[in-house]
C-alpha positions, 0 to 999 in steps of 0.5 A: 395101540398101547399107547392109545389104550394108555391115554384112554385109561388116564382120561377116564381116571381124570374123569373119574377124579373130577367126579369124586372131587365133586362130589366130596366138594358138594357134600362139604358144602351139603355139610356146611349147610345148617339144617333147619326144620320147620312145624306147627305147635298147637296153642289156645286159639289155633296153631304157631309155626316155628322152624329150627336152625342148626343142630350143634351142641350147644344149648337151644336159643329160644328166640321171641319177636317184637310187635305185637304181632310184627312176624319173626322174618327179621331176626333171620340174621340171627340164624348165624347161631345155628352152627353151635347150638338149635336156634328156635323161631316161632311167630305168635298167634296171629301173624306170619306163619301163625295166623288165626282169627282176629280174637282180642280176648287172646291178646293178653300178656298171659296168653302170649306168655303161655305159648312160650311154655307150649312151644317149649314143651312140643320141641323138648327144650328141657335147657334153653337160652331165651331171646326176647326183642322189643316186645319180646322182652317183655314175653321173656321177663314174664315167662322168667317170673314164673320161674321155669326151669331149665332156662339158662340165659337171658338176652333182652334186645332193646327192651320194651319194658316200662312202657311210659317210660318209653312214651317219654322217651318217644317224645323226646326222639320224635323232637329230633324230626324235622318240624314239619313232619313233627306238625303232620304226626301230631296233626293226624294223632290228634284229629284220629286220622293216623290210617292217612297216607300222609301220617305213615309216611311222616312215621316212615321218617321216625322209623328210618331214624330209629327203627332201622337206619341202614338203606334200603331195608333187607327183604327180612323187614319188608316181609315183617312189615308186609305180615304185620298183623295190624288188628293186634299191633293197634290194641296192643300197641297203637297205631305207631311205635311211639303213639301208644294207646293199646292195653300195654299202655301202662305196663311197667315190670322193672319193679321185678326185674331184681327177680331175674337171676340168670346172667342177662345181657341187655343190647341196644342201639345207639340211635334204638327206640329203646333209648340207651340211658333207659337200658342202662337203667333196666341193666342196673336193676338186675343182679347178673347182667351186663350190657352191649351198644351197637354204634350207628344202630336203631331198634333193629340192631341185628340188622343194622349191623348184623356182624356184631351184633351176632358176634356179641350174643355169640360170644355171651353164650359161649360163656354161659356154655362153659 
C-alpha cells in the first residue's frame, strides 16, 4: 500500500510538472507574440484606421503606403520590426480599413499630408522614423518640408517622386514586354478602353515583372489589390502604374530634396518601377543619405525578399537608434 500510495504522489507530481511545464511554454510563446493595437483617428473627410505593432523601446516607425489609394496590407512583412520599437500602419482615406465617400476635393497632396500630422498627433509620436512607399514617398517628402519635429529618419522605398521621369522610365520597362502584349496596351490606352479585360491582363504581365516578381503573390498583395480604391487611384494616378494621367502628372519635388537633412536611406529593387539609376539620382541630391538595392526584386521589395529587405531597414535604425 505504501508503495502504491508512493507511486500515486509521483504521478501527480509528473502531472503537475507537465502543467506547469506548459504552462511557462505558453506564456514564452504569449511573450513572443508582438502585441498589436488597432483604432481610428479622426481626419477631414471622415475616420483612418491604423493599428500598432510591437511595444519595444525603440523609436516609433511611421509607416505611409503606396497608391493612391492601394491599402496598407502589403508592407505587412514590415511588422518584423515590432520586436525593438512600435511600427504604425494606417490606410489613407478612402481605401482598406478607412473608407469614406468618393471626394476629389480630398484628393490633394496637401490632404493626404495632413493625415499624417493627425495620425501623429492621436498616437503621441512625439519622435519617429518615417517610412514612405511609392506614393508614400512623395507623402513623407512633403510632410519633411514642413519641417516637423521629432522626425528622426527617413526611408523612402522605391520613390515616386518626379513623376515624368517616371513616365519615361515606364516607357523604356514596358519596351521590355513581348510585342504583343506591348500592341494590346497601347491599343486599349489610345482607343480609352483601359477598363478591357484584355487591357488589365496585358498589365498583369508589366506588374509580374516589375511590380512583384515572386509567384503566386502573398494574400498581403491580393487584399491590397482587391481594397483598391480604384476612383482615387485613376484621378491621382491613371488607370495603370505606367499610364499616367491623374493630377500627379507633372509632380516633381527633387528640386527640394537638398532640404531633407535627416539620414535617409533609399531602397529599390533591381527590376522596381522605381528604376535604380533614378534612385541613385534622388540619393545624390540629399546631403545624409545612403542607398540599398535588392537582387531580383520589383517595386514590392519587402515582398519579394522579405528577409533582406527587413534586415536592411532593421540595420539603418538600429544605427540612427544609437
Amino acid at each position: 500500500m505504501e508503495r502504491k500510495g508512493r507511486g500515486m504522489k509521483e504521478m501527480k507530481l509528473a502531472a503537475m510538472l507537465a502543467v506547469m511545464a506548459l504552462t511557462v511554454a505558453a506564456g514564452m510563446a504569449r511573450a513572443g507574440e508582438l502585441v498589436s493595437k488597432e483604432g481610428f483617428v479622426d481626419v477631414d473627410g471622415g475616420k483612418v484606421w491604423y493599428r500598432m505593432v510591437g511595444s519595444g523601446a525603440g523609436t516609433p516607425l511611421l509607416i505611409l503606403h503606396g497608391g493612391p489609394g492601394v491599402p496598407s496590407y502589403y508592407l505587412k512583412p514590415l511588422a518584423a520590426l515590432g520586436d525593438e520599437r512600435p511600427v504604425v500602419f494606417f490606410d489613407q482615406l478612402g481605401c482598406g480599413h478607412s473608407p469614406a465617400e468618393n471626394d476629389s476635393s480630398l484628393w490633394t497632396i496637401n490632404q493626404f499630408v495632413k493625415q499624417v500630422g493627425d495620425v501623429r498627433k492621436a498616437l503621441g509620436l512625439k519622435e519617429i522614423y518615417l517610412f514612405g512607399h511609392s506614393w508614400g514617398t512623395i507623402l513623407a517628402a512633403e510632410y519633411m518640408f514642413t519641417k516637423p519635429e521629432g522626425v528622426r529618419g527617413l526611408i523612402l522605398a522605391s520613390p515616386a517622386l518626379d513623376i515624368p521621369r517616371w513616365g519615361k522610365d515606364a516607357e523604356k520597362l514596358l519596351a521590355g514586354l513581348p510585342d504583343s502584349v506591348q500592341s494590346v496596351i497601347h491599343k486599349h490606352e489610345a482607343d480609352g478602353t483601359t477598363d478591357a479585360p484584355e487591357y488589365q491582363n496585358a498589365v498583369m504581365a508589366y506588374y509580374f515583372k516589375y511590380l512583384a516578381r515572386r509567384q503566386p503573390w502573398s494574400a498581403d498583395i491580393d487584399s491590397s489589390f482587391a481594397q483598391i480604391n480604384p476612383a482615387l487611384y485613376n484621378y491621382m494616378n491613371g488607370p495603370s502604374e505606367f499610364a499616367l494621367t491623374g493630377t500627379l502628372i507633372n509632380y516633381d519635388c527633387t528640386h527640394r530634396l537638398h532640404e531633407l537633412t535627416v539620414p535617409v536611406l533609399f531602397t529599390a529593387g533591381e527590376f522596381d518601377e522605381a528604376v535604380p539609376s533614378t534612385v541613385a539620382y534622388f540619393e545624390d541630391l540629399v546631403p545624409h543619405s545612403e542607398m540599398a538595392t535588392f537582387k531580383d526584386c520589383g517595386h514590392l521589395t519587402m515582398q519579394d525578399d522579405s528577409t533582406h529587405y527587413v534586415e536592411a531597414v532593421r540595420k539603418f535604425l538600429r544605427k540612427l537608434d544609437k
